[in-house]
Structure formats: structure tokens, C-alpha cells
C-alpha positions as CSV (number, residue, x, y, z in Angstrom):
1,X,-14.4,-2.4,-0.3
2,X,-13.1,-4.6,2.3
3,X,-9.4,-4.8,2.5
4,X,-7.8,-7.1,4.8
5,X,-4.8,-9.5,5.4
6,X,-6.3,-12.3,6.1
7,X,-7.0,-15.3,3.6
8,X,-10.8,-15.4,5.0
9,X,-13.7,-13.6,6.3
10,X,-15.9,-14.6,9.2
11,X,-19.0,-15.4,7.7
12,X,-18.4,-14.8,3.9
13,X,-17.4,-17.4,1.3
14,X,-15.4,-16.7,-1.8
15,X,-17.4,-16.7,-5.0
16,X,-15.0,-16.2,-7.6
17,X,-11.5,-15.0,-7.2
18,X,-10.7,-12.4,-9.7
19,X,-6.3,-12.9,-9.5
20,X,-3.8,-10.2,-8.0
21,X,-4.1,-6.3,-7.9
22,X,-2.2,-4.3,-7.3
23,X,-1.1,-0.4,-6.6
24,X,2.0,1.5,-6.9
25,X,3.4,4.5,-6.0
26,X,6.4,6.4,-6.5
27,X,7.9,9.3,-4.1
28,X,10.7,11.4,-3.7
29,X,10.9,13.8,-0.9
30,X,12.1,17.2,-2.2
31,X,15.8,19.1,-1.3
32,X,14.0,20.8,2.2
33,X,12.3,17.5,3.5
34,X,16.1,15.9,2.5
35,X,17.7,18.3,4.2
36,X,15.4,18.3,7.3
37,X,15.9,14.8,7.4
38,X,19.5,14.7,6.9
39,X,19.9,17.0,9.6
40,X,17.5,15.3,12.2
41,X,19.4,12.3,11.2
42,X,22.8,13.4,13.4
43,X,20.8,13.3,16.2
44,X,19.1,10.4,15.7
45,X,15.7,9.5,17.1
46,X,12.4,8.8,14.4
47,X,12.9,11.0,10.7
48,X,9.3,12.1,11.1
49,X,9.8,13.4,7.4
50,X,10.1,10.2,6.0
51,X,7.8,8.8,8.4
52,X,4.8,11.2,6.6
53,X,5.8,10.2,3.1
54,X,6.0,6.6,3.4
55,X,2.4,6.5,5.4
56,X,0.8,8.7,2.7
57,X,2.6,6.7,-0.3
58,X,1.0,3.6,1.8
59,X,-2.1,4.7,1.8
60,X,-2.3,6.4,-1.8
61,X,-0.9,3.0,-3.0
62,X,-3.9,1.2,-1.3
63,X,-6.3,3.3,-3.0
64,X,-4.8,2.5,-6.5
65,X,-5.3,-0.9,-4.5
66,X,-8.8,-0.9,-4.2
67,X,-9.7,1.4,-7.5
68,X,-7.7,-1.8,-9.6
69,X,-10.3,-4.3,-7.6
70,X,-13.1,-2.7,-8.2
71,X,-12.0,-2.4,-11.8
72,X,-11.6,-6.2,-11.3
73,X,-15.3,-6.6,-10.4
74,X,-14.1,-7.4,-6.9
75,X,-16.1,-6.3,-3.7
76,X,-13.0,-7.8,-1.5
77,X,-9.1,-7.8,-1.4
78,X,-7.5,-10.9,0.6
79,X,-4.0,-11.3,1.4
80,X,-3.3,-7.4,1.5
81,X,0.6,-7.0,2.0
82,X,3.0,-4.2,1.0
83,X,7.1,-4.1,-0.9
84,X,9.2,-1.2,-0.6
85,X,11.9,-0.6,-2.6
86,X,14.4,2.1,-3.1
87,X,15.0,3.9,-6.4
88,X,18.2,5.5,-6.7
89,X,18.9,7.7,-3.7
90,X,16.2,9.9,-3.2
91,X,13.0,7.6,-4.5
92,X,11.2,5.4,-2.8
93,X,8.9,2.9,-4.1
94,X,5.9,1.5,-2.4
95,X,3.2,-1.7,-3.7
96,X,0.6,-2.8,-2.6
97,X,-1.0,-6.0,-3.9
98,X,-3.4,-8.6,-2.6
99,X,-6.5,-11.0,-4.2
100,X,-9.1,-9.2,-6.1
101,X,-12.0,-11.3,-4.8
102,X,-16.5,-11.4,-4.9
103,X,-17.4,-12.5,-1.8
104,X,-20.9,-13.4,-0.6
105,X,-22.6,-14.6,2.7
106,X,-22.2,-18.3,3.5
């Protein structure tokens, strides 16, 4: 399924467009990843710990993404953008949502 950010594709037309998907996700790092990070954190530089779990969360979330499309009948996700948000202290949550589209040659 193609996935972009972009409102069109070279060479494609929109067919029918299907409304929003979407895909969340939901992490917490546990105690040791907290505590690694709190540590690195008096240092400062990059958290690399929190780094990892927000690019997986991103990329699980996508895949709920694209599994809602294709639920959708869509062969194509415009507009793909991503909201973070912070649950509590220790959850993060991640979404992201975009056009469920059928695109065909033009």
C-alpha cells in the first residue's frame, strides 16, 4: 500500500476517496528503560531509550495505519501525518491518520 504525505501522486488520479484512517498506539517504557533514561538525562545529549520507543510506536502505528485502509478497500493513504500525546507520566501516545483512498492510472 502506498503511504505518503502528499495530497497527489505523479501519475495516478483518485477514484474514490474512502474518508480518514487511522492507527494508534499506546507505550510505556518500563522502570529500567525509565531509569536508563532518567539517568542519561543529567548528562544530557539524545535519550536513545526513548528515541527506540517512539520510532517503533511510529511505525507499529502505521501498520494499524495501513491494515485500517486496506479494511477500507483503499490501495493508497494521502495526507499521512502523525499526533503525539502524553498519558500521565510514563505513557506516550502516538496516531497516525491520513486519507484512505483507490487510486488508478490517469
Amino acid at each position: 500500500m502506498l503511504v505518503i504525505t502528499s495530497e497527489t501522486v505523479a501519475g495516478q488520479r483518485v477514484r474514490q476517496t474512502l474518508g480518514q484512517c487511522f492507527g494508534v498506539v499506546v507505550r510505556s517504557r518500563g522502570i529500567g528503560g525509565n531509569l536508563a533514561a532518567g539517568l542519561r538525562s543529567l548528562v544530557g545529549g539524545e535519550i536513545v531509550e526513548y528515541t527506540q520507543m517512539l520510532e517503533e510506536a511510529r511505525k507499529h502505528a502505521v501498520d494499524r495505519l495501513v491494515d485500517n485502509a486496506a479494511l477500507m478497500g483503499a490501495n493508497a493513504i494521502l495526507t499521512l501525518r502523525f499526533d503525539s500525546s502524553e498519558i500521565g507520566q510514563t505513557m506516550s501516545e502516538i496516531v497516525a491518520y491520513g486519507t484512505a483512498v483507490v487510486l488508478e492510472p490517469a
